[in-house]
N, C-alpha and C positions, 0 to 999 in steps of 0.2 A: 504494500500500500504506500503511496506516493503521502508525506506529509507535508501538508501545506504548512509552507514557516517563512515568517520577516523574522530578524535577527536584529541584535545592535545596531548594526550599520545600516536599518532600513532610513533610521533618519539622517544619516551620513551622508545617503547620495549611493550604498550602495547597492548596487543591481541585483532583483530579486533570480538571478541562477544559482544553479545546484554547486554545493564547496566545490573547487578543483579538486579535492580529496575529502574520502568521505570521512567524518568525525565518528570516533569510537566513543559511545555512551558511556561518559564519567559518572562510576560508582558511586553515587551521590556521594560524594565531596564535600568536606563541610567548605566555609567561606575562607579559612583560614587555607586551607588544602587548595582551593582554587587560586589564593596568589601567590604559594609556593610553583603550583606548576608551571603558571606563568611566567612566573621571574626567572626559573631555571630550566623549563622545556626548550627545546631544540625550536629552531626555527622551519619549518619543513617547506613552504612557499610562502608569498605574499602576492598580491596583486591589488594595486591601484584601483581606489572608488573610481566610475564612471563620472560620478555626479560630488556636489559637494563642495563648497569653498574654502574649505581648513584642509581639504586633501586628505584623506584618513587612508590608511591601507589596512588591508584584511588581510590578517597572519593564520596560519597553517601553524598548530604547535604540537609536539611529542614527545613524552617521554620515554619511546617504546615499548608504554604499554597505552596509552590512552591518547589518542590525537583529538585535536580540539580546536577549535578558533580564537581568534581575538580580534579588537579594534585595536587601531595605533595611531592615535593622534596627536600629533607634533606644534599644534599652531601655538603661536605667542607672538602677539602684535598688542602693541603699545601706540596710543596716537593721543595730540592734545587732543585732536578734536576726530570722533568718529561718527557714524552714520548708524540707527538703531536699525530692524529689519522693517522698521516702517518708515524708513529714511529722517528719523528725525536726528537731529544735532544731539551727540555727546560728545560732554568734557571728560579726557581723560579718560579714554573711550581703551579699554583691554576685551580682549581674545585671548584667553590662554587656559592650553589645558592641562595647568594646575590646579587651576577649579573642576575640574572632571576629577582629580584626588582629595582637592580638599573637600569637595560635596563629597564623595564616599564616605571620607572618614568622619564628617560632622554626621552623616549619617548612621553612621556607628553609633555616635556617643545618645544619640537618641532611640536606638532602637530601628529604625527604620531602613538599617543596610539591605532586607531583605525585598526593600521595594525597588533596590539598585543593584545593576551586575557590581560584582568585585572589580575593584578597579586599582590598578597601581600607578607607580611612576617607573618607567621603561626607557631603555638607551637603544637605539637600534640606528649604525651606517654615523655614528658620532652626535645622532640626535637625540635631546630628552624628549619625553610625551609620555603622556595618558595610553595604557594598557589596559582594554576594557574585557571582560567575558564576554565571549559569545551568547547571548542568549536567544530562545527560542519563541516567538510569539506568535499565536493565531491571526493581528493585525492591529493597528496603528488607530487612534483614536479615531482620526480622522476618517479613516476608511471603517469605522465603525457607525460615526454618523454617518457618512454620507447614505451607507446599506441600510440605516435606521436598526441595525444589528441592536437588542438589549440581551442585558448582561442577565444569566440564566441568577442568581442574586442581587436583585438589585440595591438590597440594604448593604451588602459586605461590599458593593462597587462603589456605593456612594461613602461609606465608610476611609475607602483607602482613597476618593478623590478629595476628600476633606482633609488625612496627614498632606494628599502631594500639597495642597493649595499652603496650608499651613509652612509647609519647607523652601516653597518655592519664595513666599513671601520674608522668609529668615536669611536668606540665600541674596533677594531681588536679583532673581533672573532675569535679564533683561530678555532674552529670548525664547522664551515659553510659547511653542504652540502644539496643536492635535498632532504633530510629528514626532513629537519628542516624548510623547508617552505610548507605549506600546501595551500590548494585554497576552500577560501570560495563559500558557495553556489551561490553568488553573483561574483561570479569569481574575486573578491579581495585575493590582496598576504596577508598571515598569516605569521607573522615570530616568530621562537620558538628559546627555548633553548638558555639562553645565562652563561651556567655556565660556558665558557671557554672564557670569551671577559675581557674586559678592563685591557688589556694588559700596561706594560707600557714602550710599544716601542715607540717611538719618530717618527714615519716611517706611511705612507699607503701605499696601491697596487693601486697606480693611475694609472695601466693599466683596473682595473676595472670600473676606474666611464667616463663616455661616456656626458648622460647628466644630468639635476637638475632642478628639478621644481623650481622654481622662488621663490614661498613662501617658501619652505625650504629653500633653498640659505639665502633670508632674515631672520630667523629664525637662522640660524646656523651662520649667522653674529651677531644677536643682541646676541647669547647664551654665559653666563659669570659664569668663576667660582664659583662665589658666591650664583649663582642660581643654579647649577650643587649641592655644598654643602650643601643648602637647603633644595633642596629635595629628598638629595640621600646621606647625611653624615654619616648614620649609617650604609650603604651599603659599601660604595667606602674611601680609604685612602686620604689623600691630596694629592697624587706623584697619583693616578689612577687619580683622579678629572684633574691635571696638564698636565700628558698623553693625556686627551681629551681636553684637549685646545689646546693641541700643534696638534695633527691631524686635531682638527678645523681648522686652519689655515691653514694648510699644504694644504685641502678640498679647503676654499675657495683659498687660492692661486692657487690652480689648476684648478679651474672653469673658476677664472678668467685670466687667461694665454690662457685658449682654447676659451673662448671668444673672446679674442683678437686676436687668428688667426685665427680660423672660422669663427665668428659673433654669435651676439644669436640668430637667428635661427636653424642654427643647435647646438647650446648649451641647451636654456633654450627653459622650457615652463611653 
């Protein structure tokens, strides 16, 4: 049986054909196990996105015994002034996929890594970049509205769009659309791509966050600079690190205001 699958790179740009080698189904793997093999499997092909403007390449990986994929994305571009994807003006305008590591690992400290492939920092031909897992998905948000496709749960789908929106806004991604969320086979939200987040506006869009699961709430309460710097120092500046503290707050101030005129039932779960 032929299975239909977009992958990591679907929102990369890259072309929905068959591996040039076929991957061997990793024995569920815990997350930790998946960036060991990454970081030390063999390289076995690559080949260049068709599509895409950061240029990603799809790696072929093996440790003779489990061959697998990856994304490889190298971008980092710095400008005073850059273009948003709706063409408006930013200051101090970055691309870089140190924010595809540093989103990982802030997603760790919240619990939420499992809504993100494993993701490393990788050297490949003298260049750094973002080493992303392959993963496996039925289809792309987008192409979910467009089919009017609904989610066989629709309370556990709205569940997991309420953490993305919450992350994305801690994060301010400046590039967030129906491309860069995919739906695993398990109809869990996939969230990609974060070269264009940890902005360092002082500001969220709290017309997006609605409600909050409980343990993130707590999570995003207990979350402190100094654990942010930890595990994401060599990614993130101190003033990006700062930026996310100050959206934290902003976050829980505004959950807990709507709690207070709604109630948490319709706030938390």
């Amino acid at each position: 049986m032929v299975r239909l699958a977009f992958a990591v790179a679907l929102v990369l740009g890259l072309a929905l054909s068959p591996p040039v080698s076929a991957q061997t189904e990793a024995p569920s793997l815990t997350r930790e196990q998946m960036a060991t093999f990454m970081a030390t499997a063999k390289i076995v092909s690559t080949r260049q996105a068709p599509k895409g403007v950061t240029r990603p390449l799809r790696m072929t990986l093996s440790d003779g015994v489990i061959t697998h994929d990856a994304v490889f994305q190298a971008v980092d571009e710095k400008k005073a002034v850059g273009r948003s994807p709706m063409g408006e003006a930013e200051v101090n305008f970055v691309d870089s996929w140190r924010y595809n590591v540093a989103a990982y690992r802030l997603a760790e400290l919240l619990d939420l890594a499992e809504m993100m492939p494993v993701t490393i920092e990788y050297r490949y031909r003298g260049k750094q970049g973002a080493l992303a897992w392959w993963m496996d998905a039925l289809m792309d948000e987008g192409e979910r509205l467009k089919k009017k496709v609904q989610p066989p749960d629709t309370a556990a789908w709205n569940d997991d769009m309420y953490r993305q929106r919450v992350f994305m806004e801690l994060v301010f991604d400046t590039d967030r659309n129906v491309g860069n969320v995919l739906i695993s086979p398990q109809w869990r939200v996939i969230m990609l791509d974060f070269t264009r987040a940890f902005r360092l506006w002082p500001t969220i869009r709290a017309g997006e966050l609605h409600r909050i699961d409980r343990r993130l709430l707590a999570r995003l309460q207990a979350l402190s600079a100094d654990a942010i710097t930890a595990s994401a120092k060599e990614f993130l500046t101190p003033g990006e690190v700062s930026a996310v503290m100050v959206r934290r707050d902003l976050i829980v101030t505004h959950y807990t205001e709507r709690v207070r005129q709604l109630g948490e039932a319709r706030v938390l779960y």
